[in-house]
MILO-457439 format. One record per residue (C-alpha): x, y, z; residue number from 1; residue in one letter. Coordinates in steps of 0.05 Angstrom, whole numbers, padded with zeros to 5 digits. Each point is the difference from the previous one (the first is absolute). Layout:
X	Y	Z	NUM	A
...
//
This chain:
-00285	00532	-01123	1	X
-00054	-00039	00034	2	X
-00013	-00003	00071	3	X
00000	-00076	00035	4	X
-00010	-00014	00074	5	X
00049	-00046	00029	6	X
-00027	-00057	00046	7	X
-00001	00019	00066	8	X
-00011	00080	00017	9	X
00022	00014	00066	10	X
-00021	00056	00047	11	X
00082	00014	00018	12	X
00067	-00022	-00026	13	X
00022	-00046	00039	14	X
00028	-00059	-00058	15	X
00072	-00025	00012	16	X
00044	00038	-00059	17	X
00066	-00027	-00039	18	X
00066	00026	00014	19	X
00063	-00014	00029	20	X
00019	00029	00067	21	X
00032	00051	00015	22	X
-00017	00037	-00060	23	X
-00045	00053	-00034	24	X
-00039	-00032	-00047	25	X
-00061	00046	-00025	26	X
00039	00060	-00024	27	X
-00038	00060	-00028	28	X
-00003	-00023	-00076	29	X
00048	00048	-00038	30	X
-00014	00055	-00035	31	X
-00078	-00015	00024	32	X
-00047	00059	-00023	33	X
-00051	00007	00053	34	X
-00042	00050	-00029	35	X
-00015	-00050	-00062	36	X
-00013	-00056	00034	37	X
-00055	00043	00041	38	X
-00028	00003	-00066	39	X
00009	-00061	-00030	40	X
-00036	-00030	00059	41	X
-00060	00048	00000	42	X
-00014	-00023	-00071	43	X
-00011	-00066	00027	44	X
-00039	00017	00059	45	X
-00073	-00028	-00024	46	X
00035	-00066	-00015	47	X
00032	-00007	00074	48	X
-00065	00021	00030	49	X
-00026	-00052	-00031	50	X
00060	-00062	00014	51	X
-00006	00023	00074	52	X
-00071	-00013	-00002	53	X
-00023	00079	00026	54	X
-00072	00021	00009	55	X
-00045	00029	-00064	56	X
00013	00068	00014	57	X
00072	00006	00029	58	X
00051	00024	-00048	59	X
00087	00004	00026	60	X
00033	00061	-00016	61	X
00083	-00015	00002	62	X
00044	00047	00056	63	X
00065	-00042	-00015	64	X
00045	-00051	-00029	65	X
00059	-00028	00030	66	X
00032	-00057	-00038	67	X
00064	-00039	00014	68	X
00055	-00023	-00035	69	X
-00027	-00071	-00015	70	X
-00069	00025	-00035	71	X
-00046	00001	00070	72	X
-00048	00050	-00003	73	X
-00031	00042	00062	74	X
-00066	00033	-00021	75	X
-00035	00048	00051	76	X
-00067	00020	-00020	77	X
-00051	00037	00026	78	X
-00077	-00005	-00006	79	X
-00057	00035	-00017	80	X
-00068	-00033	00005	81	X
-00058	00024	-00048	82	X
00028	00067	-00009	83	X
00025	00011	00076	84	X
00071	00003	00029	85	X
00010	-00067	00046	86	X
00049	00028	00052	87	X
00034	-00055	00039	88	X
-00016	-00046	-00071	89	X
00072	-00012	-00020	90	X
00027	-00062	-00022	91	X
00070	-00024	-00030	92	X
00004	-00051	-00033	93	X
00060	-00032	-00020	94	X
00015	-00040	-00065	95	X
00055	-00023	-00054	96	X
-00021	-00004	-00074	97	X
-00074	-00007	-00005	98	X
-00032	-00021	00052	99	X
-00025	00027	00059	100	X
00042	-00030	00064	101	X
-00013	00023	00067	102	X
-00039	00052	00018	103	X
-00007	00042	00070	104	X
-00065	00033	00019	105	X
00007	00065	00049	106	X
-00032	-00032	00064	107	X
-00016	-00072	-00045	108	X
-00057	00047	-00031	109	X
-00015	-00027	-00061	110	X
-00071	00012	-00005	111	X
-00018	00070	00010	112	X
-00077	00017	-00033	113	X
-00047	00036	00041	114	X
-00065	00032	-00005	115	X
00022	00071	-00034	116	X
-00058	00042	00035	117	X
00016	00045	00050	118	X
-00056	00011	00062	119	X
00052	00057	00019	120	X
-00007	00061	-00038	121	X
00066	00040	-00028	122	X
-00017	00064	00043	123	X
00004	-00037	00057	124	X
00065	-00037	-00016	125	X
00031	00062	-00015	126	X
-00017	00033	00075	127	X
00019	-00071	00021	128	X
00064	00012	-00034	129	X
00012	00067	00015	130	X
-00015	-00010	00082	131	X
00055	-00059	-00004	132	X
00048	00045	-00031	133	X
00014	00038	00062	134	X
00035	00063	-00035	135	X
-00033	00058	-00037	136	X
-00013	-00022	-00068	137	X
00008	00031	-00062	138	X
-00031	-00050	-00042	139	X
-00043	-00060	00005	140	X
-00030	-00064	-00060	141	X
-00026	-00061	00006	142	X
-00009	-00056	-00042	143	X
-00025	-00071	00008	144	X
00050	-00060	00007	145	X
-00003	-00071	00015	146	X
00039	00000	00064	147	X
00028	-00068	00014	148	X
00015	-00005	00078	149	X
00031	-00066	00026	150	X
-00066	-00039	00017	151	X
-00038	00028	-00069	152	X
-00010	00049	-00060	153	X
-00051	00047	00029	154	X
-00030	00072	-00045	155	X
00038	00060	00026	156	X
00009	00075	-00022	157	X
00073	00024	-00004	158	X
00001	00068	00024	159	X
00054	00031	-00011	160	X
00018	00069	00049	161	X
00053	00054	-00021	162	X
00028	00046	00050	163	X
00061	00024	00036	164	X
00010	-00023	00075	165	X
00023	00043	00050	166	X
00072	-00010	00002	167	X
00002	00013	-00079	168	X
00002	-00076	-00032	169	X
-00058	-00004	-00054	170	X
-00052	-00055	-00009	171	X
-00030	-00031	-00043	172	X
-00043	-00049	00046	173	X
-00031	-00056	-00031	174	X
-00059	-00026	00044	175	X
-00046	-00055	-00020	176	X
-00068	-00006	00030	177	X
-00047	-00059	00001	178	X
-00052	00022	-00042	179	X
-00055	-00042	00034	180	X
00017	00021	00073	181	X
00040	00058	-00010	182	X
00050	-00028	00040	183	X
00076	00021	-00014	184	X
00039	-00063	-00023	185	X
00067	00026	-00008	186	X
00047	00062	-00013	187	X
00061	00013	-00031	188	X
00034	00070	-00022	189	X
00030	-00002	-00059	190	X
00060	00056	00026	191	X
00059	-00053	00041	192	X
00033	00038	00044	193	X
00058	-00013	00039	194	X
00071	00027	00028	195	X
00068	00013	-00003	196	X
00066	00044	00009	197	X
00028	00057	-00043	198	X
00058	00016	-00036	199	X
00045	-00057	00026	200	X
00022	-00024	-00070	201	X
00071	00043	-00009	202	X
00027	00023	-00069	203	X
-00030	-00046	-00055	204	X
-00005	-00008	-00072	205	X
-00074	00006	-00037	206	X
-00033	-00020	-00061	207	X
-00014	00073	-00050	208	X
-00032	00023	-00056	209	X
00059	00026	-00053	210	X
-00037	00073	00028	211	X
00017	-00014	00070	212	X
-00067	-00009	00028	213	X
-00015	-00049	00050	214	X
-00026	-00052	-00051	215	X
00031	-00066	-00010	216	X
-00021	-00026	-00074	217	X
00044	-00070	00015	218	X
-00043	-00021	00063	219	X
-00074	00015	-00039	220	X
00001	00082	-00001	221	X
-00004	-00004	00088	222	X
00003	00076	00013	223	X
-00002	00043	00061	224	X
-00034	00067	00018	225	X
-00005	00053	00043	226	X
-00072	00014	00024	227	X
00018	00058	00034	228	X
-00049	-00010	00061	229	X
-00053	-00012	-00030	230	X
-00043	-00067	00004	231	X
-00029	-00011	-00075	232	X
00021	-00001	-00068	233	X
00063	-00036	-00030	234	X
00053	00056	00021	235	X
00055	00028	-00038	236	X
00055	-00042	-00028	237	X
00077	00015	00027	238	X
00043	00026	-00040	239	X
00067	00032	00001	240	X
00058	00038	-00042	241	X
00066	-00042	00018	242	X
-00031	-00069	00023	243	X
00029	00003	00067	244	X
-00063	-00006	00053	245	X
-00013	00026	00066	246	X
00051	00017	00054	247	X
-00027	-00054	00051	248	X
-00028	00051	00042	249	X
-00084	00010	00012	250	X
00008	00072	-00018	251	X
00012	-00020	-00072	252	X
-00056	-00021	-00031	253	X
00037	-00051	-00054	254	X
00024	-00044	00059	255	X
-00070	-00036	00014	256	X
-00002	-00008	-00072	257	X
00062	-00032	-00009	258	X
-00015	-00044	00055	259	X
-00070	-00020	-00020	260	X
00030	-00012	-00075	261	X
00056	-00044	00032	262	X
-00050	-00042	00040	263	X
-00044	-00011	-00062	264	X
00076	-00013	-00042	265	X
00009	-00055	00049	266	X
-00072	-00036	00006	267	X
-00004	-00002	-00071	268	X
00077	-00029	-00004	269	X
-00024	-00048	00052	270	X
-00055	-00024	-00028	271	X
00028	-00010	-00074	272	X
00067	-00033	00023	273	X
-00028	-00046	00052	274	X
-00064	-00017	-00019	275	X
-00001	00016	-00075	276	X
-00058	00044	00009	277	X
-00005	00054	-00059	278	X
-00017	00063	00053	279	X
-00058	00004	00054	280	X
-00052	-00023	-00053	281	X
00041	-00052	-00031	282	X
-00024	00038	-00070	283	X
00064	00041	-00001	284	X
-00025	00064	00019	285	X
00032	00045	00057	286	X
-00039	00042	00057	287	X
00000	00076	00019	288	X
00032	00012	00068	289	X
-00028	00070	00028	290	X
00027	00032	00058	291	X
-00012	00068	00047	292	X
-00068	-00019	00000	293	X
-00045	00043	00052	294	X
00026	00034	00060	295	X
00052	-00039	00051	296	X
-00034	-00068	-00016	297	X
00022	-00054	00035	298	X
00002	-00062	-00043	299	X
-00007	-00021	-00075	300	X
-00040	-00048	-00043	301	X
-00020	-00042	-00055	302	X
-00064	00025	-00032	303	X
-00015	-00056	-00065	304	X
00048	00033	-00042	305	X
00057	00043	00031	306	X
00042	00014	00070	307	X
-00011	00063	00036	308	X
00046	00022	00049	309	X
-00010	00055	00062	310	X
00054	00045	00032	311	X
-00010	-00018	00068	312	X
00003	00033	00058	313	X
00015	00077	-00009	314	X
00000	-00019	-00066	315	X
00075	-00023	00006	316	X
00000	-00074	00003	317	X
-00027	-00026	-00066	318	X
-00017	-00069	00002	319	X
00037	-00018	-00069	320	X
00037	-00061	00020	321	X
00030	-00069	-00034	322	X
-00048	-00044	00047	323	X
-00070	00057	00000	324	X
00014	-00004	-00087	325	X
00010	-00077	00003	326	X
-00058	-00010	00051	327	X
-00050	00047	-00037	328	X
00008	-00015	-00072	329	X
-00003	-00080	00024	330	X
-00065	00016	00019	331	X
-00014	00015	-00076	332	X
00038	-00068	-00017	333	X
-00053	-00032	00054	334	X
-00059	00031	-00043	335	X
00020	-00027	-00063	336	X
00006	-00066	00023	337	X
-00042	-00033	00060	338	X
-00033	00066	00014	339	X
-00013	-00019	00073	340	X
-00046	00037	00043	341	X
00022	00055	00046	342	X
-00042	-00049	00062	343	X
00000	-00054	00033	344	X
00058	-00053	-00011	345	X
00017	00030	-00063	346	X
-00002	00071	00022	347	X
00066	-00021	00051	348	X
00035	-00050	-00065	349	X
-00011	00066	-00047	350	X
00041	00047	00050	351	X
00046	-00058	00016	352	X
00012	-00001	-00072	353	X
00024	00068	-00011	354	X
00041	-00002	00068	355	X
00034	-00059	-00025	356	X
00015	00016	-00074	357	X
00018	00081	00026	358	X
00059	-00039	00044	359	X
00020	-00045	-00050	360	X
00001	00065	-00054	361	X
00040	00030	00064	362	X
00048	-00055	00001	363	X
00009	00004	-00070	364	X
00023	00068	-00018	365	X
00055	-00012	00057	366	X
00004	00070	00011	367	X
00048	00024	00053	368	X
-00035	00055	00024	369	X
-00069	-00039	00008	370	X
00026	-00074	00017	371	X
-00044	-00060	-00004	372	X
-00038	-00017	00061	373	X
-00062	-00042	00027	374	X
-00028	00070	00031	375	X
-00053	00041	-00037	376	X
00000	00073	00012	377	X
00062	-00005	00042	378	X
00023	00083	-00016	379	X
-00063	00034	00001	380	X
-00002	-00003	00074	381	X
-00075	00011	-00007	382	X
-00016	-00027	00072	383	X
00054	00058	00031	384	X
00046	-00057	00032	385	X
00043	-00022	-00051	386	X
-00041	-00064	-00009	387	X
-00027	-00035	-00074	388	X
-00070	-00003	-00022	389	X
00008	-00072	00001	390	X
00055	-00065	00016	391	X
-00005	-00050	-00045	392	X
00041	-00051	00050	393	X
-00053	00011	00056	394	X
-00060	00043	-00030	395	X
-00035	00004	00069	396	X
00054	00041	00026	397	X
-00030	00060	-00028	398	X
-00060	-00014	00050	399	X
-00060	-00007	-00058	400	X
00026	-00060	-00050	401	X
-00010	-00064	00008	402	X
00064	-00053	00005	403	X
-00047	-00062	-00009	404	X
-00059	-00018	-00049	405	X
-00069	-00020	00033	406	X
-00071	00020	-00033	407	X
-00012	00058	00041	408	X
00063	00036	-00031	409	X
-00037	00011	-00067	410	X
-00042	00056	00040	411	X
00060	00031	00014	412	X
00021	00075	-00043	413	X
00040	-00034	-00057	414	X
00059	00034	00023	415	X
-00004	-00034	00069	416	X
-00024	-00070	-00036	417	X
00063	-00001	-00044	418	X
00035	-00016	00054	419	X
00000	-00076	-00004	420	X
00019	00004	-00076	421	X
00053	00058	00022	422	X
00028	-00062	00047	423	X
-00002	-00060	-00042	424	X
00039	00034	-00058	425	X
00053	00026	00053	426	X
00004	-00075	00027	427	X
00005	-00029	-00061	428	X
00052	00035	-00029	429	X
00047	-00001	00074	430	X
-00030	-00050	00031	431	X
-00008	00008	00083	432	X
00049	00021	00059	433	X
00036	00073	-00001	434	X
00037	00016	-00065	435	X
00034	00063	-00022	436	X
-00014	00041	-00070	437	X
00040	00059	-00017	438	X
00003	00022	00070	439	X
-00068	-00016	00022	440	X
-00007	-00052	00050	441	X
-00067	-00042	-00007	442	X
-00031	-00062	00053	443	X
-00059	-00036	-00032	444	X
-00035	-00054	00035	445	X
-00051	-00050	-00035	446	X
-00061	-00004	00027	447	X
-00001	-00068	00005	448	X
00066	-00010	00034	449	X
00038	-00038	-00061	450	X
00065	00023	-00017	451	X
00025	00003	-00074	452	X
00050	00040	-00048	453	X
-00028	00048	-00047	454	X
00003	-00012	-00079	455	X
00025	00074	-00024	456	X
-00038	00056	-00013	457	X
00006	-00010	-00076	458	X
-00025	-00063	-00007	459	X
-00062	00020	00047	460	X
-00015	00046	-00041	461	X
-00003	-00037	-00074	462	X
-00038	-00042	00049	463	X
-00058	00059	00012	464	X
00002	00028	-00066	465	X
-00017	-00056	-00030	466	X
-00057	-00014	00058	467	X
-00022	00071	-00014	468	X
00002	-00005	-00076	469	X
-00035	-00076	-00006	470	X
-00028	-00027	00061	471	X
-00038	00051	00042	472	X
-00068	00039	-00015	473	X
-00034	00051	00021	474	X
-00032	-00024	00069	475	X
00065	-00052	00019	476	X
00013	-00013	00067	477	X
00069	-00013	00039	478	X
-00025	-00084	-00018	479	X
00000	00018	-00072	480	X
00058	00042	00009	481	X
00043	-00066	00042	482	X
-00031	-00044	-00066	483	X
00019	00041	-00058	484	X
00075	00018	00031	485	X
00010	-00072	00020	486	X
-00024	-00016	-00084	487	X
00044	00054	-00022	488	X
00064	-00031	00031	489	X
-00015	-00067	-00021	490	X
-00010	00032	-00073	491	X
00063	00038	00009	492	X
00046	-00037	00030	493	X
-00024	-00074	00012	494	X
-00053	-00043	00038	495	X
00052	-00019	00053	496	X
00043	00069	-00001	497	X
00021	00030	00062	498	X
-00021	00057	-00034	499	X
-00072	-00028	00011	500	X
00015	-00027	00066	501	X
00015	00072	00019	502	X
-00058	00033	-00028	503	X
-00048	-00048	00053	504	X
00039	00001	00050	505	X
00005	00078	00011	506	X
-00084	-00006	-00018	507	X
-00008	-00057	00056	508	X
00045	00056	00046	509	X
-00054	00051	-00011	510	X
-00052	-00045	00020	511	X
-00028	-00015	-00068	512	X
-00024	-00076	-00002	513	X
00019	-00052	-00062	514	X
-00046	-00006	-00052	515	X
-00004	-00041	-00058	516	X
00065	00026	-00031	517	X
00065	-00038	00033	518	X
00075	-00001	-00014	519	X
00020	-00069	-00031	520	X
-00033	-00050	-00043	521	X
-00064	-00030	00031	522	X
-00012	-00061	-00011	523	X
-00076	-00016	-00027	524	X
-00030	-00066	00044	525	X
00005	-00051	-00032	526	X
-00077	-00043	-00015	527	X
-00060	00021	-00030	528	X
-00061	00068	00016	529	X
-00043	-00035	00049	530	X
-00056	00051	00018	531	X
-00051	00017	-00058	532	X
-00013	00058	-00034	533	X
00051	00037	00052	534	X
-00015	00068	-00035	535	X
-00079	-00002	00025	536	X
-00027	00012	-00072	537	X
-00074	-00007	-00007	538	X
-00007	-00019	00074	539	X
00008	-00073	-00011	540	X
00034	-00051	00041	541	X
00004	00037	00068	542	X
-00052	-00008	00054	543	X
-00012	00043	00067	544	X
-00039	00070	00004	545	X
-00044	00020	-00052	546	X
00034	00059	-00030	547	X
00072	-00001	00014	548	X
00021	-00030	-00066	549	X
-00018	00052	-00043	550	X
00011	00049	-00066	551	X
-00016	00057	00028	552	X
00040	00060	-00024	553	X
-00007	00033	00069	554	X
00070	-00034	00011	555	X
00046	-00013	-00058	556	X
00017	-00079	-00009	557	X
00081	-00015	-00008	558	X
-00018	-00030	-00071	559	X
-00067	-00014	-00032	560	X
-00064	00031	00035	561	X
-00013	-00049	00052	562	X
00030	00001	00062	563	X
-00010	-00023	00077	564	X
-00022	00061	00039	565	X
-00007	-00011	00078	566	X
-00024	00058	00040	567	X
-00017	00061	-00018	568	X
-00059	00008	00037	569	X
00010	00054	00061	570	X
-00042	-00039	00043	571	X
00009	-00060	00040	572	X
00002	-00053	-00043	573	X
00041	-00068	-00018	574	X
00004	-00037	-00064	575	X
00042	-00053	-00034	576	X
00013	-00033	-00067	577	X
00038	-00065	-00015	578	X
00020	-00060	-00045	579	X
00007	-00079	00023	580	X
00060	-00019	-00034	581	X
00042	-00071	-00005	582	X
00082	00012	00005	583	X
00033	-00065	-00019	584	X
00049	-00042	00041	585	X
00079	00014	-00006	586	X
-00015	00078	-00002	587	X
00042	00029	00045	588	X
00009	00062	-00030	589	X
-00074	00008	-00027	590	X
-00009	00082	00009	591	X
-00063	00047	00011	592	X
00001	00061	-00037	593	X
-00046	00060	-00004	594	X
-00004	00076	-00016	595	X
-00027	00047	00046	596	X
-00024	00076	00013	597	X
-00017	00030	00056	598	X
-00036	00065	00012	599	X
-00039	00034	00061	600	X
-00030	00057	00030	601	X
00025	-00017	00069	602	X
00046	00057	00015	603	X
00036	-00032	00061	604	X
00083	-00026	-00009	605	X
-00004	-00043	00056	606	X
-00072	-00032	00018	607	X
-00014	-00062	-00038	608	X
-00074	00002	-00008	609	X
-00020	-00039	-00069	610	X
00038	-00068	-00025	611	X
00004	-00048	-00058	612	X
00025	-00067	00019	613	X
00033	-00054	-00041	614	X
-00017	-00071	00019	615	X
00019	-00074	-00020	616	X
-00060	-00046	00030	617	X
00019	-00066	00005	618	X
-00057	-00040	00032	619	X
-00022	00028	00069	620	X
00063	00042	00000	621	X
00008	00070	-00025	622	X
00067	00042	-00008	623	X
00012	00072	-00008	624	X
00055	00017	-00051	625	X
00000	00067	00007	626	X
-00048	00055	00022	627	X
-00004	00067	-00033	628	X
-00037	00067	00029	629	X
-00012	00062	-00006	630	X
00084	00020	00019	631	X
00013	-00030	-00064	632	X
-00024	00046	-00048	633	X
00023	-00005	-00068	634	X
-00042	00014	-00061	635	X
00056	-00027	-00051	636	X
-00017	-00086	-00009	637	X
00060	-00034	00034	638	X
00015	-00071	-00002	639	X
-00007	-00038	00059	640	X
00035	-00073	00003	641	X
-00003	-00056	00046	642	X
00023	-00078	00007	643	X
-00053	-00049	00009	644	X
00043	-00059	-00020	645	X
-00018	-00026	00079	646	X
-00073	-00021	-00036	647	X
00028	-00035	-00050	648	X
-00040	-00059	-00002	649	X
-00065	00026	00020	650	X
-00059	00039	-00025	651	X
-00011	00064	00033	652	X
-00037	00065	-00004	653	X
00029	00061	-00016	654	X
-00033	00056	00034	655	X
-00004	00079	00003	656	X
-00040	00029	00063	657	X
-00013	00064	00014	658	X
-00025	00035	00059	659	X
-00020	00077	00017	660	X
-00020	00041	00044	661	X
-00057	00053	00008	662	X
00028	00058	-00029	663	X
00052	00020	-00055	664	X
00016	-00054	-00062	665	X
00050	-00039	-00013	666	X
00011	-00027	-00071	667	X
00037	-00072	-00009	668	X
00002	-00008	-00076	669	X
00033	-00067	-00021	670	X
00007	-00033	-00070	671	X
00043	-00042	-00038	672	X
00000	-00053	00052	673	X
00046	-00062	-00017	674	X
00021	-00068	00025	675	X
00049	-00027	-00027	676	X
00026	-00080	00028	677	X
//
């Protein structure tokens, strides 16, 4: 078919969807084949390229397809860009029939070209690599990316480090190096580990082979082996002579595999019932669960393709639970969709993920012996006192997580920065005050002192799968993660649902500001676009500091190439930009709009030392909308709104000022200014 481009691409989703409240709308389409519509839509690749207007020289390569019952498509791509892998390129775009609809660019980067010759040679990434690794390697490549970073693409080897760390968990660290400074941009391993309890599950019934081994042809061929203490290879499949497993005791070596085999029964049961997702890949195809691996190892993990579990201490406490299976293998689910990174803001929404989908996979299997609960590692008793690894009701009461969002969390160990995710789902699904869950008492407070009932568990999360599966990308932050839920509700169950009403109210009681994306049908002002040429294009039509208004791809423009970009500089410096414009009497209601980004290299969470001001000057008389710093970093474009109806009447300048001091930039990127009276 050919590829179209719909008026009016847009860096997020944030368009006010059909549907009655109250009810899911945008089912999984039935008997959808995933795995063909991957390659349906990498035939057409070249033509989308070209509708969405991409640079000579960049070429999409589809991860996924998610499509709804009504014919919308979501399309996740990822780039390369003359020959080299564009990490942190992804896009989705998101369509019906023909033509391209929406589209979201990971960190609004749709332009990411650079020069494609290293001043860094590969030798010397690889010992940069290597020294970063911090464990004894036992391999070591490199290979040159385009590595896309919030403010812009920059040349970069990956290096990727093999080894084994001391206490036994494998890496594969993936390290990418600036290959003009030699600086080290980012990291992420590709092995997820995390933690759970052992052996908890009771007497259950598993999915076969007619052979009775421990492999399960109806859920995708998932199978489980026994590794036998060692830490490589794929293990040896289970398999028995009266299909009756395990005696529920450590000693007996079929118990952890019956347990891992259960926990991978249930995710995959979970996944397809609720969600309508066809395994971890959505292609159908099951995973290999492997268990005694290595010598009294204390944890298990997700490695790109299959769970490993460890024994535990004294090699007696295997950590082959419901919630360890549901949290690990959701990290595989988290792959194959947004793929978020393992740092920053999306390091602490990737952990939260599989925290919150390994409790509602928990909940699920309502399993007496291993009951539902908002704890995670609640059995393995791994900090000697009887206490979990984490509380979803109040995450900071394990003394590292964080209860509230601010920017400093996304420095945080993604375990620790999960905590504000870990929080809003428990809010939203039971709302605040004490509450009591089979048997567990739980007191969760909002952080900004609101009170509200929680929406259930279940609807939460249909509300984060679908946020995980079409809204977020690979660098989202907790603002793209309070948009895309809030979009999600309206999509599922109406614009003015309390479903939705639920969803930002539990994000506004971690702390999480309102974006663009509201509950309820907003009403557009009512008059005519007033400023000109509001998306800066070609520079025309704004006056103020030489170089503000500008196309260059050092920072990515909203839409277009042209943007307004005030500061920046590291020095002292000041600058401004602006546009006279005329808003008609009888205009009460006339509205400012604009999109903004903001990034810095101040490292401080509570100094204010750069600004952007928005002003209205009317005559000798100048007033300050709002003010922005360097505390509100956020590299995704969000909408800012304001009422200027009190100048109806009048012609007045609109005006952007910046001002910064002597050290450290700050970056206020607007575009896609409007007036509207």
């Amino acid at each position: 078919m050919a590829i179209v481009a719909a008026a009016g691409l847009a860096a997020g989703f944030t368009g006010t969807p059909a549907g009655a409240a109250g009810r899911a709308t945008p089912l999984p389409a039935s008997g959808f084949d995933q795995p063909a519509a991957v390659q349906a839509e990498q035939a057409l690749t070249a033509q989308t390229a070209d509708a969405l207007g991409l640079a000579s020289g960049e070429k999409l390569q589809v991860r996924d397809v998610v499509k709804d019952a009504d014919g919308t498509e979501y399309v996740r791509y990822d780039r390369t860009f003359n020959g080299l892998k564009v990490v942190g390129g992804d896009l989705i775009v998101k369509r019906k029939g023909e033509a391209v609809g929406q589209v979201k660019y990971n960190y609004g980067a749709k332009a990411v070209g650079v020069a494609t010759k290293p001043t860094l040679s590969q030798s010397a990434a690889l010992a940069k690599g290597a020294q970063a690794a911090k464990f004894k390697a036992t391999g070591n490549k490199g290979t040159l990316v385009v590595f896309v970073t919030p403010s812009k693409p920059v040349l970069a080897y990956e290096v990727v480090t093999t080894g084994v760390k001391a206490d036994q968990t494998p890496s594969v660290l993936h390290s990418f190096i600036d290959a003009k400074s030699g600086a080290v941009l980012a990291q992420d391993d590709e092995i997820k580990t995390g933690t759970g309890n052992s052996m908890y599950s009771g007497t259950v019934s598993i999915g076969t082979s007619g052979s009775y081994s421990l492999s399960d042809p109806s859920r995708g061929g998932n199978n489980t082996t026994d590794l036998n203490g060692g830490t490589s290879g794929n293990g040896t499949i289970f398999t028995d002579p009266d299909d009756t497993w395990g005696t529920g005791a450590p000693a007996n070596r079929q118990t952890a595999g019956v347990d891992a085999h259960f926990g991978s029964q249930l995710t995959w049961d979970y996944y397809k019932n609720v969600h309508g997702r066809n395994g971890i890949f959505n292609n159908g195809q099951g995973a290999r669960s492997r268990v005694h691996y290595g010598n009294a190892y204390v944890n298990a993990f997700w490695d790109g393709t299959q769970m490993t579990y460890g024994d535990g201490a004294g090699n007696t406490k295997p950590l082959t639970s419901i919630d360890v299976a549901g949290h690990e293998m959701s990290h595989g689910v988290t792959e194959a969709t947004a793929n978020l990174n393992y740092s920053g803001d999306a390091g602490g929404l990737n952990e939260s993920t599989s925290d919150i989908f390994g409790t509602l996979v928990e909940f699920s299997a309502n399993n007496s012996s291993d009951v539902g609960d908002y704890l995670i590692g609640e059995k393995i008793n791994i900090n000697g006192n009887g206490t979990p690894l984490r509380y979803m009701d109040k995450p900071n009461k394990d003394g590292r997580s964080y209860d509230c969002w601010s920017s400093s969390v996304g420095g945080a160990d993604p375990h620790y920065s999960s905590g504000p995710l870990n929080h809003w789902f428990y809010l939203a699904s039971e709302g605040t005050g004490t509450k009591t869950i089979n048997g567990v008492t739980y007191t969760s407070t909002a952080c900004d002192g609101t009170t509200f009932a929680g929406i259930g568990r279940d609807v939460v999360g249909k509300v984060w799968y679908r946020t995980l599966s079409t809204k977020l990308s690979s660098g989202s932050t907790y603002l793209d993660a309070r948009e895309g839920a809030i979009t999600s509700a309206k999509e599922l169950y109406g614009n003015d649902s309390a479903e939705c009403k639920g969803i930002a109210a539990a994000f506004s009681g971690i702390s999480v500001p309102a974006g663009a994306a509201v509950c309820g049908t907003v009403q557009p002002p009512q008059g005519s676009e007033r400023l000109l040429n509001g998306g800066f294009e070609g520079g025309t039509n704004w006056t103020g500091t030489a170089g503000i208004v500008t196309s260059s791809t050092s920072k990515p423009a909203r839409t277009g190439t042209w943007k307004a970009w005030l500061g920046g500089k590291g020095v002292t410096a000041t600058g401004n930009t602006g546009q006279s414009v005329a808003i008609p009497a009888g205009n009460p209601s006339a509205s400012l709009s604009f999109w903004l980004r903001i990034d810095t290299t101040e490292t401080t969470t509570s100094t204010v030392y750069d600004t952007l001001k928005v002003q209205i000057i009317d005559g000798s008389t100048t007033t300050t909308l709002a003010t922005y710093s360097n505390l509100n970093k956020n590299t995704t474009y969000t909408q800012k709104t304001f009422n200027v109806g009190a100048y109806s009447g009048k012609t007045v300048t609109v005006r952007f000022l910046f001002n910064e001091d002597s050290s450290l930039q700050s970056s206020f990127v607007v575009d896609d200014a409007s007036l509207i009276g």
